[in-house]
C-alpha positions in Angstrom: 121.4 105.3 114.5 122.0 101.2 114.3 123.3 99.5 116.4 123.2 96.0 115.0 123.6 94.4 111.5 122.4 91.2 110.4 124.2 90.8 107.2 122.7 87.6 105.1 125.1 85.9 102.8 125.1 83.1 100.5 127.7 81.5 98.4 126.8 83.6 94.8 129.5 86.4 93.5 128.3 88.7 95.9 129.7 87.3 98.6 132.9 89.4 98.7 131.7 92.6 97.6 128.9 92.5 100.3 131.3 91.8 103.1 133.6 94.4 101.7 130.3 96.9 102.6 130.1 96.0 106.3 132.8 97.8 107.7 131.8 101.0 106.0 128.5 100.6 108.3 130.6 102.0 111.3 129.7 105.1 110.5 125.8 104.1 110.7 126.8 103.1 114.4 126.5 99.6 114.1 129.6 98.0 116.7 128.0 94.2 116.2 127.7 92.6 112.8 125.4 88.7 112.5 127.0 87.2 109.3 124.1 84.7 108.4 123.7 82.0 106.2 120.9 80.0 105.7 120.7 76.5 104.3 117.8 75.3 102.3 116.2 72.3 103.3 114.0 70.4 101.2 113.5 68.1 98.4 117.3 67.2 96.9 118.6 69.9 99.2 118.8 68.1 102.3 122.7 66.9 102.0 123.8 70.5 102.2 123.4 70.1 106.1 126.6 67.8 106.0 128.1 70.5 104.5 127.4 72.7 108.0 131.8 72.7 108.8 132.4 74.0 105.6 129.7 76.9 106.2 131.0 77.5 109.3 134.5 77.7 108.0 133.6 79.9 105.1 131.5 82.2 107.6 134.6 82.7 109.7 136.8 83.2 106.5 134.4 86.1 105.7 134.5 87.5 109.3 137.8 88.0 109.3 137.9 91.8 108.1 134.7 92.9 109.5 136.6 92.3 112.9 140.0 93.4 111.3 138.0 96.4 111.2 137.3 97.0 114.8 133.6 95.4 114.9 132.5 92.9 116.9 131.0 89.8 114.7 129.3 86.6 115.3 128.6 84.3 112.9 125.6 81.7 112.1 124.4 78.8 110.3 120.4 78.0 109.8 118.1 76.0 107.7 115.4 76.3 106.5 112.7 75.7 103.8 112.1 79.1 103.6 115.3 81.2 103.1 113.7 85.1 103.9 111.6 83.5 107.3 115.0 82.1 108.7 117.3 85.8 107.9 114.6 87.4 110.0 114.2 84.7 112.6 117.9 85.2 112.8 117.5 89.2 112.6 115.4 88.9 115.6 117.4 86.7 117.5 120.0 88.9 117.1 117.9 91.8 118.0 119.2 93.5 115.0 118.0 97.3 113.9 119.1 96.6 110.1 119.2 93.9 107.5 121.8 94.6 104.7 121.4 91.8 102.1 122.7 92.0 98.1 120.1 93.3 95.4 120.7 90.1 93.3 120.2 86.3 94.1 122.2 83.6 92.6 122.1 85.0 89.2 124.0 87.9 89.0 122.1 88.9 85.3 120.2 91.3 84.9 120.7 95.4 85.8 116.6 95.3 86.2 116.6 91.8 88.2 115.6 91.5 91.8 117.0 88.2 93.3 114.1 86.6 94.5 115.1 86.1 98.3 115.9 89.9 98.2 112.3 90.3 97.1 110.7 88.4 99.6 112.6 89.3 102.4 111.3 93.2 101.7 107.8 92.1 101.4 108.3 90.4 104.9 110.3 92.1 106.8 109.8 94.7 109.7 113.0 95.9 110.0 114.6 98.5 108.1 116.5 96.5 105.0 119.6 98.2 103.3 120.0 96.7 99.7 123.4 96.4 98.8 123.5 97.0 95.1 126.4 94.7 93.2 127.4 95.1 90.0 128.2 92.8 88.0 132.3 92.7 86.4 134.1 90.7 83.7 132.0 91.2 80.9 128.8 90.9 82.9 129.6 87.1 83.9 128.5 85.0 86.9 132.0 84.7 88.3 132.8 88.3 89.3 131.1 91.2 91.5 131.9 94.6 92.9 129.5 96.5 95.6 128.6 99.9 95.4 128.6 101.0 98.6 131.4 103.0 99.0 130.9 105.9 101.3 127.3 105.5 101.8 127.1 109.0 103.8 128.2 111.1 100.9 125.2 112.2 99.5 121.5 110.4 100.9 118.3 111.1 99.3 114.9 110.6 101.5 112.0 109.7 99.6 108.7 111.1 101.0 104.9 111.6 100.4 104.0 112.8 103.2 102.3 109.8 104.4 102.0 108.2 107.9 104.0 105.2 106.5 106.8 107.7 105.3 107.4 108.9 108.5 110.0 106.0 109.1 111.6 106.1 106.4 112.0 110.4 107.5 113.4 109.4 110.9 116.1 106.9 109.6 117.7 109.6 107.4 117.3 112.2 110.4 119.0 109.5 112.3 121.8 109.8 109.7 121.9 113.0 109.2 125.1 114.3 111.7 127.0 111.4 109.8 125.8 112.4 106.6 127.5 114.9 104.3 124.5 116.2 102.6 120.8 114.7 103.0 118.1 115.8 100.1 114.5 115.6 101.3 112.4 114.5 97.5 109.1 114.6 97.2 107.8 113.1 93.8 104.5 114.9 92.5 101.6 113.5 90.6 101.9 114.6 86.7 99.3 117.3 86.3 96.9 114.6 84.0 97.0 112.2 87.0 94.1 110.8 88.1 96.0 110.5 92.1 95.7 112.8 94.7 98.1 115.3 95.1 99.4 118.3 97.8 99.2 121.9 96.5 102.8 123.0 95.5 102.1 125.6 98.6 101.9 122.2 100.7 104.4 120.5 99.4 107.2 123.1 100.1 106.3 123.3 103.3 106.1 119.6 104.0 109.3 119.5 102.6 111.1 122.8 104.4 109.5 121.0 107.4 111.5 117.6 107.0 115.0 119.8 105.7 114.5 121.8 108.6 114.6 118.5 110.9 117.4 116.9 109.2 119.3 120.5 110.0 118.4 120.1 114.0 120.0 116.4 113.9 123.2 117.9 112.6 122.6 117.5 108.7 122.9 119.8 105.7 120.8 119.5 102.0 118.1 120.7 100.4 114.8 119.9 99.3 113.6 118.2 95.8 110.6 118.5 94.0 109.9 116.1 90.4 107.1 115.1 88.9 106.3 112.0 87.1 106.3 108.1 88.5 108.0 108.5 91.6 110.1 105.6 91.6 111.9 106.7 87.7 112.0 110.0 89.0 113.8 108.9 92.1 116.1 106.9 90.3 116.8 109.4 88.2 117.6 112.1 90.2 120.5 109.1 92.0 121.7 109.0 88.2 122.0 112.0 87.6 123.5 114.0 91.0 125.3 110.9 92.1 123.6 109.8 95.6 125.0 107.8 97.3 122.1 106.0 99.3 118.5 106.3 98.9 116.1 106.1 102.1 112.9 105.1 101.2 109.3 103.9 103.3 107.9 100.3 102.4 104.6 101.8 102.0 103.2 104.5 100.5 100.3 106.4 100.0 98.7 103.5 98.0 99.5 100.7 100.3 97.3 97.7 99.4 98.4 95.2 102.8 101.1 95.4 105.9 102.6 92.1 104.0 103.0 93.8 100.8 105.5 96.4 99.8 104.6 99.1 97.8 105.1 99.2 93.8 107.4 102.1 94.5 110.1 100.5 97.0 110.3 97.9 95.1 110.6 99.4 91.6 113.2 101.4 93.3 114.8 98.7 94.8 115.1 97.3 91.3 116.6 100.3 89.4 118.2 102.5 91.1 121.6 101.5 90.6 123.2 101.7 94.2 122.4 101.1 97.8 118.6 101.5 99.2 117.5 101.8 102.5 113.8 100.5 102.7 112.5 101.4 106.2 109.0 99.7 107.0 
């Protein structure tokens, strides 16, 4: 499983609520926990660096119940012009397996709304990335937050199409799977008018009876999904409507365009899916 978590934070709403997630990742095997905050530097940004005690205070504030919790926690303090290039400078110096950072920015608005550092960050990054979802509270204002993110392990969806580039995304769920209660291997088909390739449904069982059969040698129990439609609102909907817990998808699919670019249908699932996603490049 993990080992180590580099969880990026900034000083919106979803502070709390994504702190309140961490401990919960015990159970993903990750002992060590970075709690990382980056400055911005730039133009009429630079005097947040004086600010660097009251960080570093506030980091330590928030580290307080990770360790409460029985995990071992550092904290630290960069800056930078670009916010996404310093989380994973810091990811790597950390020598962290996962990223966990909130689905929203500063403006906590929007249920479609990707913050834009959140966006970035998944184009760039190399590392598997675990989306915190956080809802917004109090009417839908600024000024309140909750994660969704409890019990994570309940019920995980993989998302696959069989491609090379899904094969990551496969072996972090299989990694899961003697932690998980129940693990759903989903394969979204082509509508029949589609113009995209698609497996034969003879195919596509067994791809997927291949993958269930894997997740029940690592010590997991499900069952296998097949939809058909846009795979990112059928994914979505299926977590809507059978109440999963996490999602596992790969950055790329079958249509992958460039290795900096993520794929239309991480992202869109990113965006609307409604609780935690695990995109795994």
């Amino acid at each position: 499983m993990f080992s180590t978590a580099l969880v990026a934070l900034d000083l919106s709403p979803a502070e709390r609520p994504i702190i309140d997630c961490v401990p919960a990742l015990a159970g993903w095997g990750v002992r060590r926990a970075v709690l990382c905050h980056v400055v911005r530097v730039g133009y009429a940004q630079g005097g947040d660096l004086a600010k660097a005690q009251d960080y570093s205070d506030w980091l330590e504030k928030c580290a307080a119940p990770v360790r409460d919790a029985g995990m071992d926690v550092a904290v630290e303090i960069r800056s930078g012009g670009v916010i996404e290039d310093e989380i994973l400078a810091a990811a790597a110096q950390a020598q962290a397996d996962l990223i966990v950072v909130g689905s929203r920015g500063r403006n906590v608005v929007a249920r479609m709304f990707l913050g834009s550092v959140a966006r970035a960050l998944l184009h760039k990054a190399t590392t598997p990335v675990l989306m915190e979802w956080v809802e917004p509270t109090a009417a839908a204002t600024q000024s309140n937050c909750e994660a969704v993110c409890t019990d994570t392990l309940r019920h995980i969806v993989v998302a696959t199409d069989f491609s090379v580039d899904a094969a990551a995304a496969e072996h972090a769920a299989i990694r899961l799977a003697s932690q998980a209660q129940r693990i759903d291997a989903l394969h979204v088909a082509p509508s029949a008018d589609s113009t995209v390739w698609r497996l034969s449904p003879e195919a596509t069982q067994a791809a997927l009876a291949g993958l269930a059969a894997r997740i029940r040698e690592a010590g997991g129990t499900g069952g296998t999904v097949i939809l058909e439609g846009v795979a990112s609102e059928e994914i979505a909907r299926y977590a809507t409507t059978h109440d999963v817990s996490l999602i596992v998808v790969g950055k790329h699919g079958r249509g992958r365009l460039s290795d900096k670019l993520i794929g239309s249908t991480a992202a869109r699932v990113c965006e609307i899916a409604g609780r935690p996603v695990l995109m795994v490049p």
